[in-house]
Chimera marker file (.cmm) of the C-alpha trace (Angstrom):
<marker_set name="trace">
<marker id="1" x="0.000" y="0.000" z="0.000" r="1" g="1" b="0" radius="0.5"/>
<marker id="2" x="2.715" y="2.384" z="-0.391" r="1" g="1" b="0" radius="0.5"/>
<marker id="3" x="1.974" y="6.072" z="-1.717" r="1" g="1" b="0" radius="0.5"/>
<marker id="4" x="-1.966" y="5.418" z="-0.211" r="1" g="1" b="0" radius="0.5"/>
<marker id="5" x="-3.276" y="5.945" z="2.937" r="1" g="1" b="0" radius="0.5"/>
<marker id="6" x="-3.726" y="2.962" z="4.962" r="1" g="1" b="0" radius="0.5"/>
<marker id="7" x="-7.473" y="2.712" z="6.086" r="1" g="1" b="0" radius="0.5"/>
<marker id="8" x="-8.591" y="2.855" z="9.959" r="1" g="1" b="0" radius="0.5"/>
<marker id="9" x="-11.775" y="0.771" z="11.332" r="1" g="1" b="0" radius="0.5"/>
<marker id="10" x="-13.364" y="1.241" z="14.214" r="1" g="1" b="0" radius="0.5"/>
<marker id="11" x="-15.944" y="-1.544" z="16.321" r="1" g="1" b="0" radius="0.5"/>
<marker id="12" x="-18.351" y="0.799" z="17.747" r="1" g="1" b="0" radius="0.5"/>
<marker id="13" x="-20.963" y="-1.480" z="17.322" r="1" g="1" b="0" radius="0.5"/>
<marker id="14" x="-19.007" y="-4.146" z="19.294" r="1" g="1" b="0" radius="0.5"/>
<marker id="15" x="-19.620" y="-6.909" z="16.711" r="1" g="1" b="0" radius="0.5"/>
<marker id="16" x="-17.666" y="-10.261" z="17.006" r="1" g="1" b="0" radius="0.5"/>
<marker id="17" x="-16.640" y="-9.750" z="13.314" r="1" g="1" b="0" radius="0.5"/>
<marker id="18" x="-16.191" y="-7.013" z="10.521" r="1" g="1" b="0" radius="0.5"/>
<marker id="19" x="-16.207" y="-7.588" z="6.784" r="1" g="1" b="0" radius="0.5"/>
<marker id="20" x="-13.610" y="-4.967" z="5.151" r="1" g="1" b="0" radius="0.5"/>
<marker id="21" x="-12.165" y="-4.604" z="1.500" r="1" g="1" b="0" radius="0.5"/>
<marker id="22" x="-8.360" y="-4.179" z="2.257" r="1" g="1" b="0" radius="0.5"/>
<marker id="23" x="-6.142" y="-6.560" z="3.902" r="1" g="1" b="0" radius="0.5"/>
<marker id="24" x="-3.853" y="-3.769" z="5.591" r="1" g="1" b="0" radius="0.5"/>
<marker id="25" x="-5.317" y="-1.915" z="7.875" r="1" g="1" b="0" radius="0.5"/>
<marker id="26" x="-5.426" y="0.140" z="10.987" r="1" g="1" b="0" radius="0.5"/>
<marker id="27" x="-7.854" y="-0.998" z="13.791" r="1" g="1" b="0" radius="0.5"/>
<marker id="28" x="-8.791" y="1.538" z="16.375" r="1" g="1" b="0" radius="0.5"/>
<marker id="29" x="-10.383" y="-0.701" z="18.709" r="1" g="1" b="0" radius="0.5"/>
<marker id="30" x="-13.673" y="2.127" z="18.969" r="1" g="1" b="0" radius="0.5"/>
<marker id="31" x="-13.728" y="6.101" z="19.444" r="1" g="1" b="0" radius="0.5"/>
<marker id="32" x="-12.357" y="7.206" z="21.902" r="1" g="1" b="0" radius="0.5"/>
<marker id="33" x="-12.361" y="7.484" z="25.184" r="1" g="1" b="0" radius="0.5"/>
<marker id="34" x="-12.871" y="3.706" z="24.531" r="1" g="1" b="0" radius="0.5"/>
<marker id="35" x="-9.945" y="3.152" z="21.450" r="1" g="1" b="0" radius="0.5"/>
<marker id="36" x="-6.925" y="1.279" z="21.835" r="1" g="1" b="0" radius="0.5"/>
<marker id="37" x="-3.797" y="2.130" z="19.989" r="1" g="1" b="0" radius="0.5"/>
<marker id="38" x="-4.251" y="2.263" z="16.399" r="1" g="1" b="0" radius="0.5"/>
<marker id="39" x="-2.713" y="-1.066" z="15.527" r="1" g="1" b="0" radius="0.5"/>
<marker id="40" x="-1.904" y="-1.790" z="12.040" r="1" g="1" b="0" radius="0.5"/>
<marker id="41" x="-2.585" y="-4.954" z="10.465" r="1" g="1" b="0" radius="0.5"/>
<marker id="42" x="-1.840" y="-7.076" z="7.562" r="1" g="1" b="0" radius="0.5"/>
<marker id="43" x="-3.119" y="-10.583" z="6.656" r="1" g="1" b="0" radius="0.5"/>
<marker id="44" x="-0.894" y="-11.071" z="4.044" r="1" g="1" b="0" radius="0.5"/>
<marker id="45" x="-2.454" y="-14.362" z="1.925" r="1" g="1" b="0" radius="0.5"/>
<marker id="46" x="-4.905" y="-15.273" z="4.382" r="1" g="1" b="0" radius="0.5"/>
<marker id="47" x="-8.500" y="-13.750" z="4.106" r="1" g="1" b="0" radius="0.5"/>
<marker id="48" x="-9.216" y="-13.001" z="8.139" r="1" g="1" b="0" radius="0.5"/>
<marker id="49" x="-7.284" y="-11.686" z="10.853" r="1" g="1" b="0" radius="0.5"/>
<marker id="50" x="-7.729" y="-10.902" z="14.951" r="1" g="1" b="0" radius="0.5"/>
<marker id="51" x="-6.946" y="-7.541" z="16.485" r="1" g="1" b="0" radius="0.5"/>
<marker id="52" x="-4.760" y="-8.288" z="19.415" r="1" g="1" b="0" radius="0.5"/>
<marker id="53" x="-6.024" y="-5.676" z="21.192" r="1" g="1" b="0" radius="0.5"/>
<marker id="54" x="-10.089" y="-5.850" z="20.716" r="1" g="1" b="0" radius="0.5"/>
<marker id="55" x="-10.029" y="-9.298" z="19.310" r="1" g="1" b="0" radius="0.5"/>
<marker id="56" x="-12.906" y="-7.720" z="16.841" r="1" g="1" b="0" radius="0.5"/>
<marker id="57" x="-12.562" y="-10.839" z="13.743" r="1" g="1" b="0" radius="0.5"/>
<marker id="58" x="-11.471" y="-8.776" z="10.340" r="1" g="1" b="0" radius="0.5"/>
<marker id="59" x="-12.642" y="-10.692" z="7.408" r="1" g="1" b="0" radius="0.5"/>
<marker id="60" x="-11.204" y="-9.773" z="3.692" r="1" g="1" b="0" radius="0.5"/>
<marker id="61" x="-14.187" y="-9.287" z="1.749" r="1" g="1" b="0" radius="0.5"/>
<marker id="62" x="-13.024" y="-8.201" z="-2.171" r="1" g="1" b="0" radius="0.5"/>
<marker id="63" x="-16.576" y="-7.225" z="-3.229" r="1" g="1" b="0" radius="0.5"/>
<marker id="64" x="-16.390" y="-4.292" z="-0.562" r="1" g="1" b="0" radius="0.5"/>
<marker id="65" x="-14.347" y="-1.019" z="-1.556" r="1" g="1" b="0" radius="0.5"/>
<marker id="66" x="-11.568" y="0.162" z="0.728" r="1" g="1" b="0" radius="0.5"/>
<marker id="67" x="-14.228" y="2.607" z="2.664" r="1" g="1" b="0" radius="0.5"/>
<marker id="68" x="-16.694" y="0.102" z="2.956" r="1" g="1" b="0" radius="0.5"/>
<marker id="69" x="-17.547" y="-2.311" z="6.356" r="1" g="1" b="0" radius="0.5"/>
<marker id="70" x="-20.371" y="-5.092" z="6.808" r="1" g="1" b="0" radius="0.5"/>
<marker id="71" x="-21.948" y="-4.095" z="8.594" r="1" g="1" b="0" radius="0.5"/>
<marker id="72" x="-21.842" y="-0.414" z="8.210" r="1" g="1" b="0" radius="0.5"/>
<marker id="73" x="-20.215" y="2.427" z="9.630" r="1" g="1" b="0" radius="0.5"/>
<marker id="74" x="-17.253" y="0.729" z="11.192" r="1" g="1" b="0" radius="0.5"/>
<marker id="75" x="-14.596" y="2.931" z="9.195" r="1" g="1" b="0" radius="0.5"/>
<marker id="76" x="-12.335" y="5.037" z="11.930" r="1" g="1" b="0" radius="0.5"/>
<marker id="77" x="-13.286" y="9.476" z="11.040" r="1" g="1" b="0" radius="0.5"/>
<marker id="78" x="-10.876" y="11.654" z="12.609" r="1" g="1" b="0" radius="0.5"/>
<marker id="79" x="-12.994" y="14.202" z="14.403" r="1" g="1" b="0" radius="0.5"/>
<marker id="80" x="-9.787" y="16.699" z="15.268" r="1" g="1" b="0" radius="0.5"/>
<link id1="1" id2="2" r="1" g="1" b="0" radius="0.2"/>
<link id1="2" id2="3" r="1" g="1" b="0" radius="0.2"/>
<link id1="3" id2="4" r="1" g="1" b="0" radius="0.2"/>
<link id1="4" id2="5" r="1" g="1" b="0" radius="0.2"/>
<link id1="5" id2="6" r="1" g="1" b="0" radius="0.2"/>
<link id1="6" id2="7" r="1" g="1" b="0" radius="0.2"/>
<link id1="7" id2="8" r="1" g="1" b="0" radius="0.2"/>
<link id1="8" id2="9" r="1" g="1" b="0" radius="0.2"/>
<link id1="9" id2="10" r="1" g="1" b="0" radius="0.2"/>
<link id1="10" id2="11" r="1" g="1" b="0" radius="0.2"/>
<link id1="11" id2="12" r="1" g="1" b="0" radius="0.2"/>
<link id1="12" id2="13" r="1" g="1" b="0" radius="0.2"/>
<link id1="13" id2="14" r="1" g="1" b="0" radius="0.2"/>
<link id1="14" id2="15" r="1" g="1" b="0" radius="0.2"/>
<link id1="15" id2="16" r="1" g="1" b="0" radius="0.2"/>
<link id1="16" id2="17" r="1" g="1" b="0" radius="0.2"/>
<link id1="17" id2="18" r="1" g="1" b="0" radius="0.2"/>
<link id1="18" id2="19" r="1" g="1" b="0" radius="0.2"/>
<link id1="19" id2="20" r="1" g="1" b="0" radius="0.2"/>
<link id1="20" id2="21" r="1" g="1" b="0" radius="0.2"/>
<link id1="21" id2="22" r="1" g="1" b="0" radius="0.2"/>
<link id1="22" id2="23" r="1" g="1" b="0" radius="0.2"/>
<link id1="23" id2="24" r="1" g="1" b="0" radius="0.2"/>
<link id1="24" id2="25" r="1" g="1" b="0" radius="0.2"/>
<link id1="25" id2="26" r="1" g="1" b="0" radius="0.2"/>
<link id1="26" id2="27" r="1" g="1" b="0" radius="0.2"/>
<link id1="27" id2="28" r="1" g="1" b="0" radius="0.2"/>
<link id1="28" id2="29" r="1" g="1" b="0" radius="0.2"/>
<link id1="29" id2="30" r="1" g="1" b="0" radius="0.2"/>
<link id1="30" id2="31" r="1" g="1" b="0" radius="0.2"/>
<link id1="31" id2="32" r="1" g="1" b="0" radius="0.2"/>
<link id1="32" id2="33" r="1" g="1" b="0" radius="0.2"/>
<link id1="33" id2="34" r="1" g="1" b="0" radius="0.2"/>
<link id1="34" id2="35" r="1" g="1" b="0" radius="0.2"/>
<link id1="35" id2="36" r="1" g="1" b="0" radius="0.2"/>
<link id1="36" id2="37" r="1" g="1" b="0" radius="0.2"/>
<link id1="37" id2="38" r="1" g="1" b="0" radius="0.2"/>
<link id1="38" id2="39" r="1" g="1" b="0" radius="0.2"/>
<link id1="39" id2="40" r="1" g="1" b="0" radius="0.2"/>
<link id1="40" id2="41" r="1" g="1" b="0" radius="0.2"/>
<link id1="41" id2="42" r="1" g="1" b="0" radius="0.2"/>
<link id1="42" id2="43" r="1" g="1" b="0" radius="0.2"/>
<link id1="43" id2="44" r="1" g="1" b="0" radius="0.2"/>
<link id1="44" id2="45" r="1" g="1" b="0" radius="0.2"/>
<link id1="45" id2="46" r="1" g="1" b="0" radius="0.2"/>
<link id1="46" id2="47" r="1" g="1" b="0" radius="0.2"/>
<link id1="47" id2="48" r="1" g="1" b="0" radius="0.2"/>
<link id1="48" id2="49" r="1" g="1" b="0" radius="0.2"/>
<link id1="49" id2="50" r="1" g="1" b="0" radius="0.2"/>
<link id1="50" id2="51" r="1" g="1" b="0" radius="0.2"/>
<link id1="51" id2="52" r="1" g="1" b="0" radius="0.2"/>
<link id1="52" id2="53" r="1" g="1" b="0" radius="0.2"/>
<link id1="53" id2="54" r="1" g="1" b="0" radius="0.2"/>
<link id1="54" id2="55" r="1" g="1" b="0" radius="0.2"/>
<link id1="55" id2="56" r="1" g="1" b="0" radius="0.2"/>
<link id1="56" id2="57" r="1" g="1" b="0" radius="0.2"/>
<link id1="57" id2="58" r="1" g="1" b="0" radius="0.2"/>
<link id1="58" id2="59" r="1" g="1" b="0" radius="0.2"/>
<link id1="59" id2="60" r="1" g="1" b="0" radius="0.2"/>
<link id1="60" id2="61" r="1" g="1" b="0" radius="0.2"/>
<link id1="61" id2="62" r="1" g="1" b="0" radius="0.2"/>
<link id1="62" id2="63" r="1" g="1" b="0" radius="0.2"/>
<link id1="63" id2="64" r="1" g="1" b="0" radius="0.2"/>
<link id1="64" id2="65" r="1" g="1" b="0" radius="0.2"/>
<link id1="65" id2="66" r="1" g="1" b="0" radius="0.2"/>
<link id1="66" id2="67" r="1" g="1" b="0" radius="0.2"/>
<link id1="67" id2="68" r="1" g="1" b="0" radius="0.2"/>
<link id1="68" id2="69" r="1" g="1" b="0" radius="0.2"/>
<link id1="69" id2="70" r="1" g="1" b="0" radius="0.2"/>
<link id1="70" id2="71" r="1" g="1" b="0" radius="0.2"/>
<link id1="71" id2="72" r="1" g="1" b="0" radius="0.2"/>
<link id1="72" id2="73" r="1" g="1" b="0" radius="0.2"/>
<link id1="73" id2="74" r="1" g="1" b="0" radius="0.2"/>
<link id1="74" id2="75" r="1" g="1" b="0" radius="0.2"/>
<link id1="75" id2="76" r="1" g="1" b="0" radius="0.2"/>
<link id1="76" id2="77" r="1" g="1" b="0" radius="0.2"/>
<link id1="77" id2="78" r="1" g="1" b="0" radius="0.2"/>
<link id1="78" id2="79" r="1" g="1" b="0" radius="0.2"/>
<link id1="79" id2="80" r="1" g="1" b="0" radius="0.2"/>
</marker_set>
């Protein structure tokens, strides 16, 4: 992903898993007061990976874009 910015996602919701369209990534845990530090991930060839700080389930999905979640709304928005 070089030269792009690397997505952030977010588990507001508190959902065991998250569909996303990348495979690296930045998880947040969820906004704050309650995030974690933004971790960055990368599954590499496999198609699902666990935050080891939320344990929220990732799950490579290719028919989502890079700003998309299942289910919805779980992309990170910087509110500085």
């Amino acid at each position: 992903m070089a030269g792009n910015t690397v997505p952030h996602f977010q588990n507001d919701k508190g959902v065991h898993t998250i569909e996303i369209g990348v495979k690296e990534f930045m998880c947040c845990g969820a906004s704050a007061p309650y995030d974690h530090p933004h971790v960055y991930l990368d599954m590499g060839s496999d198609s699902e990976i666990v935050c080891p700080y939320c344990s929220t389930l990732y799950k490579y999905n290719p028919n989502l874009a890079e700003t998309e979640t299942s289910p919805d709304g779980c992309i990170y928005a910087d509110v500085a």
